[in-house]
PAVEXSE-83401 format. One record per atom (N, C-alpha, C): x, y negated, z negated. Coordinates in pm, whole numbers, plus 50000, padded with zeros to 5 digits. Each point is the difference from the previous one (the first is absolute). Layout:
<rs>
XYZ...
</rs>
This chain:
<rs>
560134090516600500904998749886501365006550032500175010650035501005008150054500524994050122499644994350088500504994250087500994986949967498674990149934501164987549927500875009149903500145012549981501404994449888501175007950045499575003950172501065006150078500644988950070498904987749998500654988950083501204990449904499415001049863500974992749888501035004149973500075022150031501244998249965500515003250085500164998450120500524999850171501464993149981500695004950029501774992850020499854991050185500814984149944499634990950103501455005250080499835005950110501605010750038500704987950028499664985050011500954989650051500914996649828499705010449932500374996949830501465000050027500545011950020501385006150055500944989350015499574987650073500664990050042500464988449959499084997049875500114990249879501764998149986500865006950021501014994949990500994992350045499465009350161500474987850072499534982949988498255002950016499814988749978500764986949895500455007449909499924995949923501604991949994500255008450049502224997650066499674988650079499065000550091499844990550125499844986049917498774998349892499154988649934501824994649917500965006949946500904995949925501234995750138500114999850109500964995150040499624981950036501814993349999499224982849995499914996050125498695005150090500204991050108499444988849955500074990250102499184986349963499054997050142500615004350075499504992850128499165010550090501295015150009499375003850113500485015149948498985009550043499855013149957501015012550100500854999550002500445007950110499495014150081499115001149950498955011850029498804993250090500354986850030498574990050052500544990250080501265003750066500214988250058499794997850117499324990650108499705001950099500694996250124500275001150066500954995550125498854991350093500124989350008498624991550068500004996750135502054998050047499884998550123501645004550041499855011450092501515003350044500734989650148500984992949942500554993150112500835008350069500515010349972500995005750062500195013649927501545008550049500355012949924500094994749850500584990449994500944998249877499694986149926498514992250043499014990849940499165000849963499254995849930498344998949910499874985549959498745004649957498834984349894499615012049949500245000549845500135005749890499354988649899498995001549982500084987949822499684984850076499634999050117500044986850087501884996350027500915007349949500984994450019500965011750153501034990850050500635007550094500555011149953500485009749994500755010449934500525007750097501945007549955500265009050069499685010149976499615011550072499575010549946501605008449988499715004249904501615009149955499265014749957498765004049985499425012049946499535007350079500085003850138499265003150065500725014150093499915009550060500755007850034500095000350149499684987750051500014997650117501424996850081500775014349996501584999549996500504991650132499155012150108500534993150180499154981450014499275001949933499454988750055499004997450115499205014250005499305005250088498534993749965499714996649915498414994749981499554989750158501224991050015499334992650127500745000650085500245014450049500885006350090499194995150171500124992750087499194996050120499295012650042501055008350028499385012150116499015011149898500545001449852498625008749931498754992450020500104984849946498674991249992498845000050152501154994750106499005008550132499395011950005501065013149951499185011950020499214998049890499974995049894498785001649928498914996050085500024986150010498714992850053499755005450149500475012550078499625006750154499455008349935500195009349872499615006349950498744998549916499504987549958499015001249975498814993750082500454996050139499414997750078499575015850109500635006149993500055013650082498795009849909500194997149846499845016649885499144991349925499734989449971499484996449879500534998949875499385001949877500824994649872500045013649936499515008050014500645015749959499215012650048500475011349947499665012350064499035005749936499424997349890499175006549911499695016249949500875003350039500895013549983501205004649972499605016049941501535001449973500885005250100501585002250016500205007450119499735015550038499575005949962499615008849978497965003050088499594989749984499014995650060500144995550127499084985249986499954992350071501054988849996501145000249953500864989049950501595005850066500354999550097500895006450110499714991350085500874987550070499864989550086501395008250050500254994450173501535005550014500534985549971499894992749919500834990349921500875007849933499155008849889500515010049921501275007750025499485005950122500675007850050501364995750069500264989850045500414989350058501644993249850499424996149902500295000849889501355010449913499195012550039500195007949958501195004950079500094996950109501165004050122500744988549921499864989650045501074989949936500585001749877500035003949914500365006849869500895007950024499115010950041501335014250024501164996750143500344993650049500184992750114501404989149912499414990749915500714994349931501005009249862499335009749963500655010149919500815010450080499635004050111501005007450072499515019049959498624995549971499525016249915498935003550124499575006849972498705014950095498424989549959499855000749858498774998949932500234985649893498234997350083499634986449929498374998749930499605001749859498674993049973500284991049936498564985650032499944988949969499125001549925499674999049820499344994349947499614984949930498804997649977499224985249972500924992749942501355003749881500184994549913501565009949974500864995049985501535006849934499665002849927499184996149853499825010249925499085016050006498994997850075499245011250074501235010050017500844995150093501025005450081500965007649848500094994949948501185007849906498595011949916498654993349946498735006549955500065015250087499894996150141499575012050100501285008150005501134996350018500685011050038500685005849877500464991649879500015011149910499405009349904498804995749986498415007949976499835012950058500474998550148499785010650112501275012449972501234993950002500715006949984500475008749821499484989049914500325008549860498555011849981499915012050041498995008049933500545005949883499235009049990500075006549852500975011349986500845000249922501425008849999501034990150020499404989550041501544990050078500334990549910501014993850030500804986549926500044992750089499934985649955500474993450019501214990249907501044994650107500754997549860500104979550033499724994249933500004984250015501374995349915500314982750060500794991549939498834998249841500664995449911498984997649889499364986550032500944991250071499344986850063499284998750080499375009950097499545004350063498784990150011499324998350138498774985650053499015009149923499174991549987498555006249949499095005950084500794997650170499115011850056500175010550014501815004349991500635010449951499495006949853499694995649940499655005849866498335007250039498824990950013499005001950095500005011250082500775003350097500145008650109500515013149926500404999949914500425014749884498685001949917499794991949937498525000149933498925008250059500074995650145498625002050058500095013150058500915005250032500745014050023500175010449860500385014150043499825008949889501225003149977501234991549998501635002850037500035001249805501105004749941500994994549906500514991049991499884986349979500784992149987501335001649904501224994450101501315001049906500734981249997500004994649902500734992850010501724998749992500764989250073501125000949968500204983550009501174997749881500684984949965500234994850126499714984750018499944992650081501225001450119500104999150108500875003950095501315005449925499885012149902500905008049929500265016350078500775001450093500275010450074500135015449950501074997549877500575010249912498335004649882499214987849987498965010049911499055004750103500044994650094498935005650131500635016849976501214996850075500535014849988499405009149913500214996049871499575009049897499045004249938499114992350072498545005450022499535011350092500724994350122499515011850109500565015649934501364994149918500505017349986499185008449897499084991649950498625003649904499345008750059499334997550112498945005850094500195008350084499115007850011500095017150036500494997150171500955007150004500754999950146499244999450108498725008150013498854997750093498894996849997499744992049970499344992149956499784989150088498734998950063500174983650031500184991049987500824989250049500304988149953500404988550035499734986450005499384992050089501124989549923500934991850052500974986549895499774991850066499304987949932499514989050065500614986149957501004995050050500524985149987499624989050041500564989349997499734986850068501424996650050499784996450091501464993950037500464982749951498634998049936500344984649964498774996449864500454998649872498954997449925500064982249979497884999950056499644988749960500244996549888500284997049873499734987949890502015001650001500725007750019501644992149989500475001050096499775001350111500145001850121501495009049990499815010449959501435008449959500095009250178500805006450018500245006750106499585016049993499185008349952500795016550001501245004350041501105008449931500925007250042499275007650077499654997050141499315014050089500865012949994500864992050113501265014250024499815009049910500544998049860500515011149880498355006549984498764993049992499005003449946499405009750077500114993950146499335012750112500925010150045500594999849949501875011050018499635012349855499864994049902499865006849901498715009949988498504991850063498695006150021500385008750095500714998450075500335009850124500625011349959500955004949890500535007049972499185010249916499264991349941498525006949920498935004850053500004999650153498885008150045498414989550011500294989749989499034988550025499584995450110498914998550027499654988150090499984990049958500034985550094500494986549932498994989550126499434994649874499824985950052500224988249927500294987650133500814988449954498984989550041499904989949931498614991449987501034988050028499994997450112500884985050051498854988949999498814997949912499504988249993500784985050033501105002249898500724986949953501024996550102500295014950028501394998350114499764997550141499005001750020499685003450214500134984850037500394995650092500484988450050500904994649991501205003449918501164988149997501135015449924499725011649975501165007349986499935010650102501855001150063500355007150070499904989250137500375008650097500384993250154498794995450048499155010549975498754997150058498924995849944500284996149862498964999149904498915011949964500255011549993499315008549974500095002649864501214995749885500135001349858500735007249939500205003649907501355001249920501015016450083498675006950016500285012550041500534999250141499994993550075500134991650133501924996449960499614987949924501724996249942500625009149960499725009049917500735010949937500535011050080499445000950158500405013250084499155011449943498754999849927499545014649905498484999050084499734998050104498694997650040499315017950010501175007050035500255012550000498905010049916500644991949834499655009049928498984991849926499004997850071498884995849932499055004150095499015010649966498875005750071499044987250010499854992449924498904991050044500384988649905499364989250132500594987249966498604987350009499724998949869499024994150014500334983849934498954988850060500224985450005498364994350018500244987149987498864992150041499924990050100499244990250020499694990250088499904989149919500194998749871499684987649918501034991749950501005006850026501644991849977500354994150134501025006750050500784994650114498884996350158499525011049980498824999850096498794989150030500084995149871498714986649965498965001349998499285014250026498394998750017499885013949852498815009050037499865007649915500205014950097499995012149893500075007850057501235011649966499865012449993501005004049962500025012550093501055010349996500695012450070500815007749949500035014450091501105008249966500465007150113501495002549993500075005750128501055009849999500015012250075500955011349938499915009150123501785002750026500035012750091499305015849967498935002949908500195012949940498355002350121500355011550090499105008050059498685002949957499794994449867499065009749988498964984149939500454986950012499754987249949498564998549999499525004850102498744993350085498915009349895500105004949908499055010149966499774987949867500534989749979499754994049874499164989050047499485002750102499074991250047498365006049969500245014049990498755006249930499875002449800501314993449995499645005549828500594988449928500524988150031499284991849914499324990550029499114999949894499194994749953500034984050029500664990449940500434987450016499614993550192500635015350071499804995050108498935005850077499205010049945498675001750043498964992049967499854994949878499274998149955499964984249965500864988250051499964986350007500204998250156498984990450014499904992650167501114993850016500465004450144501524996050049500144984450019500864993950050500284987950006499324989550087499994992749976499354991850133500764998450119499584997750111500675000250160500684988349977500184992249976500814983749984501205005249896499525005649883501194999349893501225011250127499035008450013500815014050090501074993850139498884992250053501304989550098500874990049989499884990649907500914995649888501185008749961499685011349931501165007549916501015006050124499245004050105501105008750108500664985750086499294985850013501174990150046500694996149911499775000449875501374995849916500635011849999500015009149960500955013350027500825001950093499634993850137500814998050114500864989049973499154988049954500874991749985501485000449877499595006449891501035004549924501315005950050499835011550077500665007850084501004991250074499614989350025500794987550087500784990049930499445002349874500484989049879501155003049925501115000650065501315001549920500504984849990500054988150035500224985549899498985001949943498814997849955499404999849916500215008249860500145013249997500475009349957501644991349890500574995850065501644996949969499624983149915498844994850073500094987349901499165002649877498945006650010499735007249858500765004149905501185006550029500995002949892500964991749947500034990450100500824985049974499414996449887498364993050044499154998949889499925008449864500115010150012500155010049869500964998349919500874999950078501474998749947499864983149907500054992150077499934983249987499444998549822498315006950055499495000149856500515005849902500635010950010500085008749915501524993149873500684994750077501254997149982499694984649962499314990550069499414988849902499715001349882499045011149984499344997249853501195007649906500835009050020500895008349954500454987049924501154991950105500534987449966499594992449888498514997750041499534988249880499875008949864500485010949985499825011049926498675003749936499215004450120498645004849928500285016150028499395009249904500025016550003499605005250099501195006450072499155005450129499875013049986499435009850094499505013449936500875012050076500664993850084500795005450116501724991749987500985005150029501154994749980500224996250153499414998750100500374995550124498525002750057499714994950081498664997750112499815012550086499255009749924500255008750088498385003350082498834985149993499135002750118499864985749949498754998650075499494984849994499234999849894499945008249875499414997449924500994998849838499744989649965501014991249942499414998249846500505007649908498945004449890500954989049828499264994950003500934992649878499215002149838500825005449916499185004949862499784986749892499105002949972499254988049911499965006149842500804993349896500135007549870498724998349966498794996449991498575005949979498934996650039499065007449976498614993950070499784984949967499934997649868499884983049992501034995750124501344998849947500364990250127499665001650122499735012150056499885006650128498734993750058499224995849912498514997450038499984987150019500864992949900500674985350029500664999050099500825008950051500904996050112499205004050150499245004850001499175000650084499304992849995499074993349980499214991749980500524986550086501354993949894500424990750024500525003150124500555005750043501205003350217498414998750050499025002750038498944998650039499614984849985500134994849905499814986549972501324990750119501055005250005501144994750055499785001350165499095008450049499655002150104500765012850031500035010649935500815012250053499015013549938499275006250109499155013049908500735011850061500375004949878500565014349988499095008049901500335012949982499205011649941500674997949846499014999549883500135003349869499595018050027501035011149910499955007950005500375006449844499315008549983499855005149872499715016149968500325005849884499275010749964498805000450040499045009750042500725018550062500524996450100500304991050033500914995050169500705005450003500864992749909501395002450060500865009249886501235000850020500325014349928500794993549829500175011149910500174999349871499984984849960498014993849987499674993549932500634982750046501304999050133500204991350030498734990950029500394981049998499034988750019501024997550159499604998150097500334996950101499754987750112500624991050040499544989550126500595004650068499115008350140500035010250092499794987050145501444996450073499804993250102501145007950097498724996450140500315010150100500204988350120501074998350075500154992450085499225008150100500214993350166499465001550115501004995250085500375008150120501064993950123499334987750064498904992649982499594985750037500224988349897500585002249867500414992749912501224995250075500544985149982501024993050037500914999249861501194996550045500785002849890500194987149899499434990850060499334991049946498895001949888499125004950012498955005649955500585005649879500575010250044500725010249858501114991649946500404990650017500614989949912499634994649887498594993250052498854993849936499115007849904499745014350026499665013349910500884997249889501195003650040501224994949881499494992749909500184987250061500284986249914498684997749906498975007050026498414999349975500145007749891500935012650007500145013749882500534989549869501144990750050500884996549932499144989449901499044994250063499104983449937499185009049893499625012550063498935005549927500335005649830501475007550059500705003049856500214987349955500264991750014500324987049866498524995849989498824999350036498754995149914499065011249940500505012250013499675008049923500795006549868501494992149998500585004049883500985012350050499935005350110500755013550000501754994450040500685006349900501464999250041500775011050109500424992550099500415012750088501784992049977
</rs>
């Protein structure tokens, strides 16, 4: 008796969620769920069969154009002819191939730093090292826009979290002058935010943490491959590589495979290989993804046209759709990610829907996405797009606003 009426009045914990559900059941798709869409057959960087139909892909963060890079795809396939299909360990274990190691030179090598770890996943990578570094007494201080593995990586750590207004320099400031002079404290940026593809003011931001007695890390996810000379990312372009103790990125953008890192001149680096967690405690990468990521990395390094027609492309798009006057989120192209605002979820869900229908899939983006409550069509070119191609993106934006009603 006591048992059934502990089971009746039991809370179903998936209850919590009813709302979303419920947001999801009220938007009008008709056709196709954007949370379900499947990619069935890749012809290329910048092709698909989407829906049975041809489609350009415009959503994808596949910046260099590295997915069917020749010389990664060999080392993959020597690599899994040599190692097999993974390590079944963590590195810390049994999961240390000198792929890894190998990897790991190429990184710091390409960064021009002392120290390199490779974890499974960029987000791991932002999880592990700022977890490790915020303990208890410490701050950390974030963009408020900040990635969700940045938010995550404070969470999971015993830091203070401090927020400050979106790449806003002067309230950063006035936060730090809050916090006790010695005090630890850790300022963590992006040099490039995914959903508006906005830039960070680095310079002023890691100039200012510097004056405050901070350590700083800069999360070039968005940026590594196509900013600065060498493609290393914003901090690279900016001349401030300096003043950023650690510089962490992934393998899932420019790079094309998976995989993420951090890498930092500070002496004492190698000890965060025993305390976090993220990277003790998840099995390292596979030998193929690991030889893959260090030949495109080389190959990047080599890729300055590539690099320069990407921004053509950026530019091209950015300034097309400007033209046909749709809302852009940025007043000039300042990455390949090309963010145009949608006055609401209804149309937004319509206008997605339908560019997908036109043969063009880009990212529908939304709250908690993206920042103060904006509806977003989040399209990210690639340096293997022809300028052709991003013409046709255009003209596709343009068909889509007149059968959905939207006036640009």
């Amino acid at each position: 008796m006591k048992q059934s009426l502990q089971k009746a009045n039991s809370l179903d914990l998936l209850d919590k969620f009813d709302p979303i559900v419920e947001l999801r059941a009220s938007l009008p798709f008709e056709k196709t769920d954007p949370f379900k869409v499947v990619i069935e057959e890749v012809i290329s960087e910048t092709e698909a069969i989407i829906g049975g139909r041809h489609t350009i892909l415009a959503g994808t963060n596949n910046y260099m154009g590295m997915t069917f890079n020749e010389e990664a795809i060999e080392a993959a396939k020597k690599a899994l002819d040599d190692f097999g299909t993974g390590t079944t360990g963590s590195r810390v274990l049994n999961g240390t191939y000198g792929g890894h190691k190998a990897l790991e030179a190429t990184i710091a090598d390409f960064y021009g730093m002392n120290e390199c770890m490779v974890f499974s996943t960029g987000y791991q990578a932002n999880l592990g090292i700022i977890s490790a570094l915020g303990g208890k007494d410490d701050f950390v201080i974030i963009d408020a826009d900040s990635h969700a593995s940045i938010y995550d990586g404070c969470a999971m750590g015993n830091a203070t979290i401090v927020r400050f207004k979106h790449n806003d320099v002067e309230h950063m400031e006035r936060r730090l002058k809050r916090l006790p002079a010695d005090a630890g404290k850790l300022v963590v940026v992006e040099g490039m935010y995914s959903m508006l593809g906005d830039a960070a003011p680095l310079k002023e931001l890691l100039e200012v943490a510097k004056q405050y007695g901070c350590m700083t890390l800069v999360d070039e996810a968005h940026s590594m491959g196509f900013c600065g000379e060498n493609g290393r990312g914003i901090a690279e372009e900016l001349g401030v590589e300096h003043l950023a103790d650690f510089i962490v990125g992934t393998f899932s953008k420019s790079v094309g495979t998976v995989g993420g890192f951090a890498v930092s001149n500070h002496p004492k680096f190698d000890v965060l290989r025993f305390v976090s967690r993220p990277y003790i405690f998840t099995a390292s990468l596979p030998p193929s993804v690991v030889a893959s990521a260090t030949a495109s990395i080389q190959a990047i390094s080599r890729s300055g046209n590539r690099r320069a027609h990407l921004w053509e492309n950026a530019r091209q798009l950015h300034s097309g759709l400007k033209d046909a006057g749709f809302s852009m989120c940025t007043e000039t192209a300042e990455s390949p990610i090309i963010a145009v605002h949608l006055p609401d979820v209804m149309i937004g869900t319509r206008f997605w829907e339908q560019l997908l229908e036109e043969g063009v899939y880009a990212n529908m983006a939304a709250p908690p996405a993206t920042p103060a409550g904006m509806f977003l069509l989040r399209i990210s070119v690639c340096a293997q797009h022809t300028s052709e191609q991003v013409s046709e993106i255009i003209a596709r934006f343009k068909r889509t606003a007149e059968k959905v009603g939207l006036e640009v």
